[in-house]
C-alpha positions as CSV (number, residue, x, y, z in Angstrom):
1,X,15.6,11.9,5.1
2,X,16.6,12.4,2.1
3,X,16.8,10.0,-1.3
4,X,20.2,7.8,-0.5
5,X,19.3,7.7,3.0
6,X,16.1,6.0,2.1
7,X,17.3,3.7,-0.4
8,X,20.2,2.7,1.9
9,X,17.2,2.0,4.3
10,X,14.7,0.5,2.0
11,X,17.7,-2.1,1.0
12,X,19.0,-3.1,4.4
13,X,16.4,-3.1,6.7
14,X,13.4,-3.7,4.3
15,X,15.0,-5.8,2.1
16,X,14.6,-4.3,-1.5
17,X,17.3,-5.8,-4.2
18,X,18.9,-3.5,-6.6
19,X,16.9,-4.5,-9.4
20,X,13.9,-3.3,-7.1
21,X,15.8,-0.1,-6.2
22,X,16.5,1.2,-9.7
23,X,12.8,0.3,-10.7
24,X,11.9,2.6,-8.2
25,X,14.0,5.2,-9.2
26,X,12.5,4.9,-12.8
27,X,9.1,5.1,-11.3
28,X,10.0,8.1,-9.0
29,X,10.9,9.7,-12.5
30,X,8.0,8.4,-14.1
31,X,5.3,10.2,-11.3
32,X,6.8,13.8,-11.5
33,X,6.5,13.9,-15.2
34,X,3.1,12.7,-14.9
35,X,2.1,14.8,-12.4
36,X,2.7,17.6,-14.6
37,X,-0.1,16.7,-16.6
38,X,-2.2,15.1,-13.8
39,X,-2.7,15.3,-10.2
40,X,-1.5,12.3,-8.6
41,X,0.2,13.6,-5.5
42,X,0.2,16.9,-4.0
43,X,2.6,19.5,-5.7
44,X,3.7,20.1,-2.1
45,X,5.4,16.8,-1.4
46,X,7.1,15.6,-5.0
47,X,10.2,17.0,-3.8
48,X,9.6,14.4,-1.3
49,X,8.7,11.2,-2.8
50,X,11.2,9.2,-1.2
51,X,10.4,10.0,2.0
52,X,6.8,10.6,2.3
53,X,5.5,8.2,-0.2
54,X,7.3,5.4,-0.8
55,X,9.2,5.0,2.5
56,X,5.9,5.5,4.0
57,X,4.7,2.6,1.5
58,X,7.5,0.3,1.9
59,X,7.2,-0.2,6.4
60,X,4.3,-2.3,6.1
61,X,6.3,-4.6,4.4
62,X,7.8,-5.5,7.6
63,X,4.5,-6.9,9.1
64,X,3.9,-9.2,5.4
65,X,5.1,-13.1,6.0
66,X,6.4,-12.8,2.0
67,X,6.5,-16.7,2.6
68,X,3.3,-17.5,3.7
69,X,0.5,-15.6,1.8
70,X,-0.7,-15.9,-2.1
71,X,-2.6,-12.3,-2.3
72,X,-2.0,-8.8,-1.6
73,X,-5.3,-6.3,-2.1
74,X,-4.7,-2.7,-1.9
75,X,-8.0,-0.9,-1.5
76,X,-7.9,3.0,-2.6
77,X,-4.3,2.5,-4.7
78,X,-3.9,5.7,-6.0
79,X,-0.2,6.4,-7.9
80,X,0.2,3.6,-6.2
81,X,0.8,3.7,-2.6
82,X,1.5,1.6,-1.2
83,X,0.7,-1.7,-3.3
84,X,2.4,-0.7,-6.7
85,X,5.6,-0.7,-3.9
86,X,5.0,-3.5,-2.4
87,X,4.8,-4.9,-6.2
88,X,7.9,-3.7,-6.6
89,X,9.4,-5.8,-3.7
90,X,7.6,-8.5,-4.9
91,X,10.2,-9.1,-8.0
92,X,11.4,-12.6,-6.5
93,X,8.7,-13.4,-4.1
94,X,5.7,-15.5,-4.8
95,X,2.9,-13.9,-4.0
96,X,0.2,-11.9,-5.9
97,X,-1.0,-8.1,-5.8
98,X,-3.9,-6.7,-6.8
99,X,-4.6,-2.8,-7.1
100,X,-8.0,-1.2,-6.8
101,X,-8.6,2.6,-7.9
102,X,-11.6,4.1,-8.8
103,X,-9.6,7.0,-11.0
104,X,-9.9,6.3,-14.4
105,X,-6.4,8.6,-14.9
106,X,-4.6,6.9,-12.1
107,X,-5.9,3.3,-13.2
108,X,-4.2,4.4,-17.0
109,X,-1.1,5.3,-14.7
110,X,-0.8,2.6,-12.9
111,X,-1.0,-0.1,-16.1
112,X,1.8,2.1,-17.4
113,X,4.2,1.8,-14.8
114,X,3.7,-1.8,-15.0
115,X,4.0,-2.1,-18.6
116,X,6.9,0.5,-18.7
117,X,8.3,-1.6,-15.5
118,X,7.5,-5.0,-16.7
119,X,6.2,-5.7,-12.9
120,X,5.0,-9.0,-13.0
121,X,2.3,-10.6,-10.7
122,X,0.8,-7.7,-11.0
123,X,-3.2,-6.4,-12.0
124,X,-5.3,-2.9,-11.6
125,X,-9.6,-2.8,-10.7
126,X,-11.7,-0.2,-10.1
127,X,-14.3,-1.9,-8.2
128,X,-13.6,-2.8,-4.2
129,X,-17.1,-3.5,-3.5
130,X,-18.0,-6.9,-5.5
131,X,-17.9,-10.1,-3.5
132,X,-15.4,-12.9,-3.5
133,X,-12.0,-10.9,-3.1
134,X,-9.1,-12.8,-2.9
135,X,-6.7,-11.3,-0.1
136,X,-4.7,-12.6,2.6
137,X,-3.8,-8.8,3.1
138,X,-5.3,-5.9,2.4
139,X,-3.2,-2.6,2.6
140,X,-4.5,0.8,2.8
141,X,-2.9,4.1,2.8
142,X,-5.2,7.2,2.8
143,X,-8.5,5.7,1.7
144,X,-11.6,5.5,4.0
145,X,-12.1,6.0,7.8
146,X,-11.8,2.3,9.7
147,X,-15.3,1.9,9.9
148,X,-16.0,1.6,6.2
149,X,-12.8,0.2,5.3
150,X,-14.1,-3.1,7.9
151,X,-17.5,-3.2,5.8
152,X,-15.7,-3.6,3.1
153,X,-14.1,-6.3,4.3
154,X,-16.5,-8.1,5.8
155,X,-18.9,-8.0,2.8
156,X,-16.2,-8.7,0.0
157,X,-13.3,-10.8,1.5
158,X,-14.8,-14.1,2.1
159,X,-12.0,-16.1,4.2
160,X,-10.0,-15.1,7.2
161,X,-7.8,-12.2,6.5
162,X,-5.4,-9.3,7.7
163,X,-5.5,-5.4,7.3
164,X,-2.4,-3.0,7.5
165,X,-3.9,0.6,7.2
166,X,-1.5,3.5,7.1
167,X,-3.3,5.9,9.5
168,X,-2.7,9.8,11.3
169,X,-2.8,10.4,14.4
170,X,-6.4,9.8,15.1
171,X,-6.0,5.8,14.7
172,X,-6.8,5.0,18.0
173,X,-9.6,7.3,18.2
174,X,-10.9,5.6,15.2
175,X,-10.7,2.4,16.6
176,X,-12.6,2.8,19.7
177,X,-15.5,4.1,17.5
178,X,-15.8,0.9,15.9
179,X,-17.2,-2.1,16.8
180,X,-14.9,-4.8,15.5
181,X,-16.5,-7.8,16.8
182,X,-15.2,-11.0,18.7
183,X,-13.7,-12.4,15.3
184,X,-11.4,-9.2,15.1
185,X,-8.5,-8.4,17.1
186,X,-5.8,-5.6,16.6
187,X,-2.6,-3.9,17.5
188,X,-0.9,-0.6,16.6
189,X,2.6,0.0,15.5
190,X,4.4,2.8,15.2
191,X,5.3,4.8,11.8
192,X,9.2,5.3,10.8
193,X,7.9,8.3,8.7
194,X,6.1,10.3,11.2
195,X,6.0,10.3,14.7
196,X,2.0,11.1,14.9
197,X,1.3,8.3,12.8
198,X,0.8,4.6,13.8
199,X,0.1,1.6,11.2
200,X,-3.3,-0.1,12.4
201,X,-3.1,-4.4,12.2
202,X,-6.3,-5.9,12.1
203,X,-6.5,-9.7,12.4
204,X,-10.1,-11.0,10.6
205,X,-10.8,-14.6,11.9
C-alpha cells in the first residue's frame, strides 16, 4: 500500500483530519532525515513508513473510546510508534498521551517532533517502572514479551485499565504462557498491516 492509499485510509476509515494528515507528512519527513544521523527505524523499511509504521500505529485507534478515557500510556515509544500517532489524532480530542522511552536520542526526537509539530496534550519519560501511572490505555508496539509487559502493569498502573499490544504471529502462544489472572480477560483482533499479526486486548479489572 502505498502513501495515498494510506492516507486515503487513515482519513476515512480511522478518522484523521487534514490538519492531522499533513502533520504526518511533516513528521514522515522529519524521521528519514533523522535517521540519517541516528537509528530510529531499520534502513530497510523507511521506504515504507506509511505502511509499516504508521498505518501499523494508527489501527489500534479503532479499539480507543476517544470519548470516554483521560490517558493514553505508550510503554517502549520509540520514534514514536504508535503513541506520537495516536498524538497526532488526538488534535481535537480530549484526552491525554504520555510517551515512555528509555533512549536518550529518541527521547530528544520525540520532544522535537512535538515542538517542531506543536502537538499538544502531549509529554515524553524514560522511566515505566515507577508506581502510580496514570493510564486508561496502555499501547505497545514492539516492546517486551506479554509476560513482562502485565508486570508492569500490575505493579505501576494502580486502577482498572486496558492494553492494546501490537504483536507477530506468536500472540497467542504468548498468551497461553501467561497466567493472567481472574481480574484479566482478553481477545485478539486481527492486523490490517500483516496477515501474521493480530493486536492483543487485555481488559485489567
Amino acid at each position: 500500500m502505498d502513501e495515498l492509499k494510506v492516507i486515503e485510509t487513515l482519513k476515512n476509515k480511522i478518522g484523521f483530519s487534514d490538519s492531522s494528515i499533513k502533520k504526518l507528512q511533516k513528521f514522515h519527513n522529519y524521521l528519514l532525515e533523522y535517521n540519517k544521523r541516528y537509528n530510529l527505524i531499520s534502513k530497510n523499511t523507511e521506504k515504507s513508513i506509511w505502511f509499516r509504521h504508521i498505518l501499523d500505529s494508527a489501527q489500534i485507534i479503532k479499539f480507543i473510546e476517544a470519548q470516554k478515557i483521560d490517558n493514553i500510556v505508550d510503554f517502549g515509544s520509540g520514534a514514536g510508534f504508535p503513541g506520537l500517532i495516536i498524538a497526532f489524532y488526538n488534535e481535537n480530542k480530549r484526552f491525554h498521551v504520555k510517551l515512555y522511552e528509555k533512549s536518550p536520542v529518541k527521547r530528544a526526537f520525540l520532544r522535537n517532533i512535538r515542538e517542531k509539530l506543536d502537538i499538544r496534550n502531549l509529554d515524553i519519560a524514560n522511566d515505566v517502572y515507577g508506581e502510580g501511572i496514570l493510564a486508561d490505555i496502555i499501547v505497545c508496539r514492539a516492546f517486551k514479551k506479554l509476560e513482562e509487559i502485565l508486570k508492569i502493569s500490575r505493579e505501576t498502573v494502580k486502577k482498572p485499565h486496558k492494553l492494546i499490544i501490537l504483536k507477530g504471529k506468536n500472540a497467542q502462544s504468548e498468551i497461553n504462557n501467561v497466567s493472567l489472572g481472574s481480574n484479566y480477560s482478553y481477545k485478539l483482533e486481527n492486523s490490517i498491516t500483516d496477515s501474521d499479526s493480530k493486536i492483543i486486548i487485555v481488559d485489567a479489572k
